[in-house]
N, CA, C and O atoms as CSV, one atom per row, in Angstrom:
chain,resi,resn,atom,element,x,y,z
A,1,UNK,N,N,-24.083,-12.350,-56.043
A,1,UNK,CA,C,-22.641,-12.438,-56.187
A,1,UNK,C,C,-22.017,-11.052,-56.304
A,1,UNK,O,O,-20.939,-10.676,-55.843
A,2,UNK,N,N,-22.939,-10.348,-57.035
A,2,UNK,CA,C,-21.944,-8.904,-57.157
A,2,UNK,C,C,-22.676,-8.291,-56.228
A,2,UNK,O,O,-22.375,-7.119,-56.452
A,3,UNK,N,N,-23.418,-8.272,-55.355
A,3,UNK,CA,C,-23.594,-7.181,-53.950
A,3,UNK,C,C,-22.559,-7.759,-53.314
A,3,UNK,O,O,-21.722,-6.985,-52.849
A,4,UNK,N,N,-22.333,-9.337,-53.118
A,4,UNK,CA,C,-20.938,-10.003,-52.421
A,4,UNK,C,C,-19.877,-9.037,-52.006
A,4,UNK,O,O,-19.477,-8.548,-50.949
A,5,UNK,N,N,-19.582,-8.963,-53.304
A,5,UNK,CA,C,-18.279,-8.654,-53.940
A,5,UNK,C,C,-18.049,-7.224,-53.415
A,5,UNK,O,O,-16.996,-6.828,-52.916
A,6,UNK,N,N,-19.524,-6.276,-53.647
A,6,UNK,CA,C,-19.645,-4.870,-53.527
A,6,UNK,C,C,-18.911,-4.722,-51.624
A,6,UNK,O,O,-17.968,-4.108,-51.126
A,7,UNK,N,N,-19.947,-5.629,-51.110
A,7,UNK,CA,C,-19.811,-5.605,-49.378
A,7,UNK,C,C,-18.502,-5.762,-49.505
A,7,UNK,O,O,-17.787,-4.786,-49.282
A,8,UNK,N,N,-17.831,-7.193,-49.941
A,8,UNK,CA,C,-16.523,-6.785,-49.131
A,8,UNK,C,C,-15.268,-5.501,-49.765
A,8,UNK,O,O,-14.181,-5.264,-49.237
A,9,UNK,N,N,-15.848,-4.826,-51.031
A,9,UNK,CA,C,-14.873,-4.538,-51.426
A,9,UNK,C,C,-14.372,-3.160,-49.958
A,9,UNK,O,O,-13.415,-2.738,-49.309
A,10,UNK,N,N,-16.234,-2.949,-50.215
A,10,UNK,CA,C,-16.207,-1.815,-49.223
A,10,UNK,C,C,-15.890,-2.131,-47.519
A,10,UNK,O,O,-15.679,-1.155,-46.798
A,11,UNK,N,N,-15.866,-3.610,-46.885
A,11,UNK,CA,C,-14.721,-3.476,-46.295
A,11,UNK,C,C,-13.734,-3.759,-45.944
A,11,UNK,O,O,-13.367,-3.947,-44.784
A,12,UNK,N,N,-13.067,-3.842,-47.046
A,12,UNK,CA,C,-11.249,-3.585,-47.160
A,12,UNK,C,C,-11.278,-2.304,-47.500
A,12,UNK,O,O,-10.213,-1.822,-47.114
A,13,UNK,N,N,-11.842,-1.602,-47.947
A,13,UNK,CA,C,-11.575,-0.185,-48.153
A,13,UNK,C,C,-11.657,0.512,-46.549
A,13,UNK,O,O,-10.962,1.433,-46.119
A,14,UNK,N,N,-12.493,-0.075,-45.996
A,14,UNK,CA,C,-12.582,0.377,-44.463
A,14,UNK,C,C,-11.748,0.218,-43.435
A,14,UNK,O,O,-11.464,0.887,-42.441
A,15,UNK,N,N,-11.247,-1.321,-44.101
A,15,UNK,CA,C,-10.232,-1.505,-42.873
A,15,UNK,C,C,-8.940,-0.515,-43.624
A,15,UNK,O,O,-8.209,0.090,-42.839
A,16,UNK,N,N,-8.726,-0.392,-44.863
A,16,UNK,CA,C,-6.996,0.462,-45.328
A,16,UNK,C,C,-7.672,1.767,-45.273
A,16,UNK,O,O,-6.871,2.702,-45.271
A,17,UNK,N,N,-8.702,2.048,-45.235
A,17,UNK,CA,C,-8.792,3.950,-44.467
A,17,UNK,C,C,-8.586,4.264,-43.141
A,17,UNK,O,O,-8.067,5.253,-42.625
A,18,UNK,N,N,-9.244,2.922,-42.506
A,18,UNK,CA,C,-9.031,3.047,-40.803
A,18,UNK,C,C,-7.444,3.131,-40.350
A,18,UNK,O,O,-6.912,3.842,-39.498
A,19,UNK,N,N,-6.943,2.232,-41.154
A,19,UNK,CA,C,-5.841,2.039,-40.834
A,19,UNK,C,C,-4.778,3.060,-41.600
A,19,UNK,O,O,-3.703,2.901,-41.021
A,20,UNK,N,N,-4.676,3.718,-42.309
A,20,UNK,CA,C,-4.595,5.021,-42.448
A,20,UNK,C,C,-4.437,5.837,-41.788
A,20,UNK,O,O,-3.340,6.349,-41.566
A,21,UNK,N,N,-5.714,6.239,-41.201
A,21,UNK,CA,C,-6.061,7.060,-39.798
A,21,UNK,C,C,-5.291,6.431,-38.510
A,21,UNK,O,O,-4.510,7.029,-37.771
A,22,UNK,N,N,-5.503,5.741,-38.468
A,22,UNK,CA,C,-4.514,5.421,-37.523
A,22,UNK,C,C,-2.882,5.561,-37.499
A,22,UNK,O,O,-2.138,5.965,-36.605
A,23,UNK,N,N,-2.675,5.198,-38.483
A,23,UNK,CA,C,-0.824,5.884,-38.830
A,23,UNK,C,C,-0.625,6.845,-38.157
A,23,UNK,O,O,-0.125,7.035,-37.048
A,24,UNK,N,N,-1.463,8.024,-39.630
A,24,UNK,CA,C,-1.569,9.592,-39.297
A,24,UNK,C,C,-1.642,10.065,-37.279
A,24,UNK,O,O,-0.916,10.855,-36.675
A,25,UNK,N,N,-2.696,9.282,-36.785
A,25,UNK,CA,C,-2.382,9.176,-35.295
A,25,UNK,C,C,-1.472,9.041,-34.737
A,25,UNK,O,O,-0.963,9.836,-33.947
A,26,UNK,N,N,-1.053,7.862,-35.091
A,26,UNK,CA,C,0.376,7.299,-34.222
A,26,UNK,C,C,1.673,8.299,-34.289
A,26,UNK,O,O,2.549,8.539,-33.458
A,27,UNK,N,N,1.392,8.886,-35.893
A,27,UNK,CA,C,2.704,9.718,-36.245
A,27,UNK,C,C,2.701,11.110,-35.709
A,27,UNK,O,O,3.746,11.734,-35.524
A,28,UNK,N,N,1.377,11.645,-35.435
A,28,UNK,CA,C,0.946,12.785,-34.494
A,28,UNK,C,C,1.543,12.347,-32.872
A,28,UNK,O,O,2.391,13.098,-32.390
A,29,UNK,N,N,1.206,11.450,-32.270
A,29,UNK,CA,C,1.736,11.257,-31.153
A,29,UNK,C,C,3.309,10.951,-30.776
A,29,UNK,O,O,3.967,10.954,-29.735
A,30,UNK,N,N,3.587,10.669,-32.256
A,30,UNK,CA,C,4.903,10.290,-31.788
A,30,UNK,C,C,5.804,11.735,-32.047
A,30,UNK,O,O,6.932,11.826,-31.562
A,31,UNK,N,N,5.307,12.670,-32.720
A,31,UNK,CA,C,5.907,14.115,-32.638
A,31,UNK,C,C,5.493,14.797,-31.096
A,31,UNK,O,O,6.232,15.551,-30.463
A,32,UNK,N,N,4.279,14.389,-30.712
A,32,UNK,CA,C,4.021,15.173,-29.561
A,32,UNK,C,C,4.390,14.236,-28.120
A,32,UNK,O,O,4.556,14.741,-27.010
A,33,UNK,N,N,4.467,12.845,-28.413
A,33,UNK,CA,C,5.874,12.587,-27.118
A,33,UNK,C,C,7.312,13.368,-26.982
A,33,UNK,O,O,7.705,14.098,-26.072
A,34,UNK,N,N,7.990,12.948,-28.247
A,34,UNK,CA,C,9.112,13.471,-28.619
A,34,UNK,C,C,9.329,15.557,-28.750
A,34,UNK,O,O,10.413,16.078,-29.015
A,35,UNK,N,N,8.255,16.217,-28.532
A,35,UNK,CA,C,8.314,17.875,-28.133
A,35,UNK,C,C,8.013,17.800,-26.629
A,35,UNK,O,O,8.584,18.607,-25.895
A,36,UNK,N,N,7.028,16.753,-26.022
A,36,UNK,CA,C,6.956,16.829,-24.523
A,36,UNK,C,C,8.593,16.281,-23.941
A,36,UNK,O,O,9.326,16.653,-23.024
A,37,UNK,N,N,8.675,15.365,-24.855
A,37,UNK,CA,C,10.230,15.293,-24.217
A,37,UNK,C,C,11.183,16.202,-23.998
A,37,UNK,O,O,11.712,16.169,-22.887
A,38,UNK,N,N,11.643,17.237,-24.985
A,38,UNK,CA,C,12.598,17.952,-25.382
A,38,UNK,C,C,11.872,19.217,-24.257
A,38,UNK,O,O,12.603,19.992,-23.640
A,39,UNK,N,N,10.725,19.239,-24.168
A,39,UNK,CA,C,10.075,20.820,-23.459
A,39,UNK,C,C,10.643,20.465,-21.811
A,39,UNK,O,O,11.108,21.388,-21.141
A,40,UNK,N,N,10.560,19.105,-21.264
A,40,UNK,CA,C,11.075,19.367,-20.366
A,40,UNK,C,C,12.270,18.694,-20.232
A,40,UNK,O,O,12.409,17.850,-19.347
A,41,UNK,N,N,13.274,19.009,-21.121
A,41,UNK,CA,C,14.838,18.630,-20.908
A,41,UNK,C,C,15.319,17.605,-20.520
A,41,UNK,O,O,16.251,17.635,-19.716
A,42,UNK,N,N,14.798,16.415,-20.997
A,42,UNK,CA,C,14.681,15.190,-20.660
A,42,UNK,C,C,15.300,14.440,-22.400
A,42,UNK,O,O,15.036,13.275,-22.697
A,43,UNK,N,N,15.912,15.146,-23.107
A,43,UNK,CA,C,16.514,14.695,-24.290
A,43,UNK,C,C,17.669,13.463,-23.760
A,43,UNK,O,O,17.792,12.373,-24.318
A,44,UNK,N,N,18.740,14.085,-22.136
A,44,UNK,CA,C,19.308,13.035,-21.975
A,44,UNK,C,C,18.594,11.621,-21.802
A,44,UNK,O,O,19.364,10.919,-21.147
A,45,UNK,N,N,17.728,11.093,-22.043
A,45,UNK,CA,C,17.220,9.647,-21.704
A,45,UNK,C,C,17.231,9.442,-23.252
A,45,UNK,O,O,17.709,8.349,-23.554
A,46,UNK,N,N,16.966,9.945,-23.954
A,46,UNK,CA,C,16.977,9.500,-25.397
A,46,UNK,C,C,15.888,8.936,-26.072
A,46,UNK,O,O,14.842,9.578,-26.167
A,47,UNK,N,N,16.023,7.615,-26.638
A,47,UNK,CA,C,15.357,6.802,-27.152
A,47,UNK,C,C,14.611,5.903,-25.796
A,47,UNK,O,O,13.537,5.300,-25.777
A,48,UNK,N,N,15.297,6.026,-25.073
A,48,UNK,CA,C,15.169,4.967,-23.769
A,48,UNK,C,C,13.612,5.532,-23.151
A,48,UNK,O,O,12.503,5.014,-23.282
A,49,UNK,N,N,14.019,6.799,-22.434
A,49,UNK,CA,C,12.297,7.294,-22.367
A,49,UNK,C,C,10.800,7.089,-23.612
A,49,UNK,O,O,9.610,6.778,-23.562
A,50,UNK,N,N,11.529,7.379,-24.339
A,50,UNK,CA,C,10.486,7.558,-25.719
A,50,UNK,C,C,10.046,6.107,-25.417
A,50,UNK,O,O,9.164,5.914,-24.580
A,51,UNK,N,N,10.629,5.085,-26.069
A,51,UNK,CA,C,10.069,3.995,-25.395
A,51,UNK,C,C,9.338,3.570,-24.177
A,51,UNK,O,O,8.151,3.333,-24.400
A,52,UNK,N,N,9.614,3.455,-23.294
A,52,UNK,CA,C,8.600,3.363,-22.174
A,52,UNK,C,C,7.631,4.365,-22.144
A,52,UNK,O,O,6.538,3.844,-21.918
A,53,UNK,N,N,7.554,5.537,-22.269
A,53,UNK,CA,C,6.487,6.308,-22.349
A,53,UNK,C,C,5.368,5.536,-23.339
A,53,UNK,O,O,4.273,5.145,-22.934
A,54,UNK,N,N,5.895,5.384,-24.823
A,54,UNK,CA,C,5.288,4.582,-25.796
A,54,UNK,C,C,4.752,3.522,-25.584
A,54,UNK,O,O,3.559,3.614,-25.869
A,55,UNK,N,N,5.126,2.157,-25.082
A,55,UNK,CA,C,5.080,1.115,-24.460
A,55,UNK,C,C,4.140,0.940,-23.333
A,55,UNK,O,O,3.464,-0.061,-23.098
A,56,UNK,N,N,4.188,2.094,-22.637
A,56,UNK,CA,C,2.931,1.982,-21.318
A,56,UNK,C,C,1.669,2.676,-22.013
A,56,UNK,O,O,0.628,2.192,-21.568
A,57,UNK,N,N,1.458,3.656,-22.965
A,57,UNK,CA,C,0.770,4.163,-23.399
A,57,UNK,C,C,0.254,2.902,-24.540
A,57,UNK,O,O,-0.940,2.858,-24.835
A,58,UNK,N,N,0.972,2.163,-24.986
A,58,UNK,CA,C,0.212,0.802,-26.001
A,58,UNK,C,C,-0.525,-0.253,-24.867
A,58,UNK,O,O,-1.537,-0.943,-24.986
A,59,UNK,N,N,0.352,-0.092,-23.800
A,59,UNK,CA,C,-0.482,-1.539,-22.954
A,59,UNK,C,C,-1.398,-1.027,-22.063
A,59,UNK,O,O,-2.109,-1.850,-21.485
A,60,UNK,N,N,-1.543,0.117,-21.825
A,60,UNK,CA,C,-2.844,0.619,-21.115
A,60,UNK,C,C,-4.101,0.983,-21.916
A,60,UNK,O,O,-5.286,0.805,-21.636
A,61,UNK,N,N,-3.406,1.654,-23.204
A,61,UNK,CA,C,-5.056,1.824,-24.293
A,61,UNK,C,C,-5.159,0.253,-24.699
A,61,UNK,O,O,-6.305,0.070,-25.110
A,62,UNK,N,N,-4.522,-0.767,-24.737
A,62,UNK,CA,C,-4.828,-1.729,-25.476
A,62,UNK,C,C,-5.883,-2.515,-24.301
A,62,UNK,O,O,-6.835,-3.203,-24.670
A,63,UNK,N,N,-5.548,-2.292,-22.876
A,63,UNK,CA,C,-6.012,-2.693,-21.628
A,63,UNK,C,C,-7.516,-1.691,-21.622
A,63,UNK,O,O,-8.470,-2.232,-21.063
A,64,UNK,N,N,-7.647,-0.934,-21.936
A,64,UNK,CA,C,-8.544,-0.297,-22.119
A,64,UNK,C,C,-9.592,-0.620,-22.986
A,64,UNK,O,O,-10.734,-0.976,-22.695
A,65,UNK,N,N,-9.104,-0.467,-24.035
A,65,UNK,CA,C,-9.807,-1.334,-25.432
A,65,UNK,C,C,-10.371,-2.575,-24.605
A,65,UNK,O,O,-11.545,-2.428,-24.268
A,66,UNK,N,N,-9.937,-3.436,-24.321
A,66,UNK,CA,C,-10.179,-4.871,-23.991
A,66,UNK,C,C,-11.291,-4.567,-23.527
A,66,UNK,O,O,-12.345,-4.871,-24.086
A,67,UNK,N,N,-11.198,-3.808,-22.245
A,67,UNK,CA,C,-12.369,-4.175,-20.862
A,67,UNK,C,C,-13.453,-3.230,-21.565
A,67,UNK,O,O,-14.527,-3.455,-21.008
A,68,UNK,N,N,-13.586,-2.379,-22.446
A,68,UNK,CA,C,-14.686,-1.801,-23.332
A,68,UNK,C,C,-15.193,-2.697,-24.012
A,68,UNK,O,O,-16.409,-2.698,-23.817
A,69,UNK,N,N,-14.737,-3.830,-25.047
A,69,UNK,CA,C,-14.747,-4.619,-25.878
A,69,UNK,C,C,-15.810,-5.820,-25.133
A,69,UNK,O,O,-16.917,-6.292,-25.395
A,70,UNK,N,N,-15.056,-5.947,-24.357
A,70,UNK,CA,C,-15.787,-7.252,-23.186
A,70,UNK,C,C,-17.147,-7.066,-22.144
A,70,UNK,O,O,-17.849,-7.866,-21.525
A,71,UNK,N,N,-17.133,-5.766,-22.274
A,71,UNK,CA,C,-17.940,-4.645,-22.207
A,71,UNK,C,C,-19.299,-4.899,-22.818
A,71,UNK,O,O,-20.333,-5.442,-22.429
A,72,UNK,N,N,-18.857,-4.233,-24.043
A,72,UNK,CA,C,-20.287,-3.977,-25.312
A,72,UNK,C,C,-20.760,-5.760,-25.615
A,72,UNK,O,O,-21.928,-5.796,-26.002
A,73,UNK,N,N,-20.198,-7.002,-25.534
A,73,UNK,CA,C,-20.181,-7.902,-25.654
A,73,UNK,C,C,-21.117,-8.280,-24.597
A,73,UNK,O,O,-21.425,-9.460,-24.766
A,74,UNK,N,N,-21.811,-7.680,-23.384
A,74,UNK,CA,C,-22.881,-8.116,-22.380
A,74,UNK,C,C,-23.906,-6.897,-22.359
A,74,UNK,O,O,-24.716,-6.586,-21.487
A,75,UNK,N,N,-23.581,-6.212,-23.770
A,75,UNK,CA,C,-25.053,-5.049,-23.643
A,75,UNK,C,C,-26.138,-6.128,-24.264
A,75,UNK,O,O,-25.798,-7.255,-24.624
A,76,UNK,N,N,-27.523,-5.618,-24.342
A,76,UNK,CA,C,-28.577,-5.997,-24.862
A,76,UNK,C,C,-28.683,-5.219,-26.469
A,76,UNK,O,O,-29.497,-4.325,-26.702
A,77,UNK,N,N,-27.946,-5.619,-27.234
A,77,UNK,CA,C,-27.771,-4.794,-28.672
A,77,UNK,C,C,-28.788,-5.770,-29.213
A,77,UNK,O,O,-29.166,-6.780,-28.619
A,78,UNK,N,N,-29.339,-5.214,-30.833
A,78,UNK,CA,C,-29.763,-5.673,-31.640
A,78,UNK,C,C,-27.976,-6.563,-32.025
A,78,UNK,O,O,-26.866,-6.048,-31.892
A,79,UNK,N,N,-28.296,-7.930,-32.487
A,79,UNK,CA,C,-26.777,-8.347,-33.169
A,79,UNK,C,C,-26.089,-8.561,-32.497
A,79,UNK,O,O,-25.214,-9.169,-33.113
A,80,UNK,N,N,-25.777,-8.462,-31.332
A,80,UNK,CA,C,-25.370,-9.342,-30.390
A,80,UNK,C,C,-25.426,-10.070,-29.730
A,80,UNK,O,O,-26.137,-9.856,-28.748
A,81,UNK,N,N,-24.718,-11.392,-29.836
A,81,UNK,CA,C,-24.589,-12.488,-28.918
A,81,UNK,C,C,-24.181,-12.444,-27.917
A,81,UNK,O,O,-22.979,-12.177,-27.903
A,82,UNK,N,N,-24.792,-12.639,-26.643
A,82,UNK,CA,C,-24.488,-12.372,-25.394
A,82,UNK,C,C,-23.940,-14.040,-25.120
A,82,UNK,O,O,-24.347,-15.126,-25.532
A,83,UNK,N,N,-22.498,-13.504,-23.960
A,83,UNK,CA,C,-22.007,-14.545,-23.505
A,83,UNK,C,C,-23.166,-15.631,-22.943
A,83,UNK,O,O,-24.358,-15.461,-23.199
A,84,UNK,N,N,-22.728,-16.641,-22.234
A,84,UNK,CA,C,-23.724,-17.710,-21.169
A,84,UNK,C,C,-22.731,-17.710,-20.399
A,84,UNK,O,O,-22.769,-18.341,-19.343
């Protein structure tokens, strides 16, 4: 019961550090869209660019992610269940 307890404490601690790190990411990229914007004088689009730049950059890493994911899911791992 208390190794239980130990495993999951440690991961929720994993998932709110990961996710952490990930903020800190997102908030790094979203300064370095918003200086690529302004460097090439493209401030008139506004919010409007920032968005779509943002937006294609979520549905292509997320498209990415996937086909990796679906991926490692037909290796020969120890612990993995391979599709049929």
């Amino acid at each position: 019961m208390v190794i239980l307890m130990k495993n999951e404490v440690i991961e929720k601690f994993t998932v709110l550090i990961t996710s952490a790190f990930g903020l800190v990411a997102a908030l790094a990229w979203n300064e370095a869209i918003q200086e690529i914007i302004k460097n090439y004088g493209l401030e008139k689009y506004g919010l409007w660019l920032y968005a779509v730049i943002v937006t294609v950059l979520a549905v292509a890493i997320t498209l990415v992610l996937g086909w990796i994911s679906e991926k490692t899911k037909t290796l020969k791992l120890p612990g993995n269940k391979r599709k049929k």
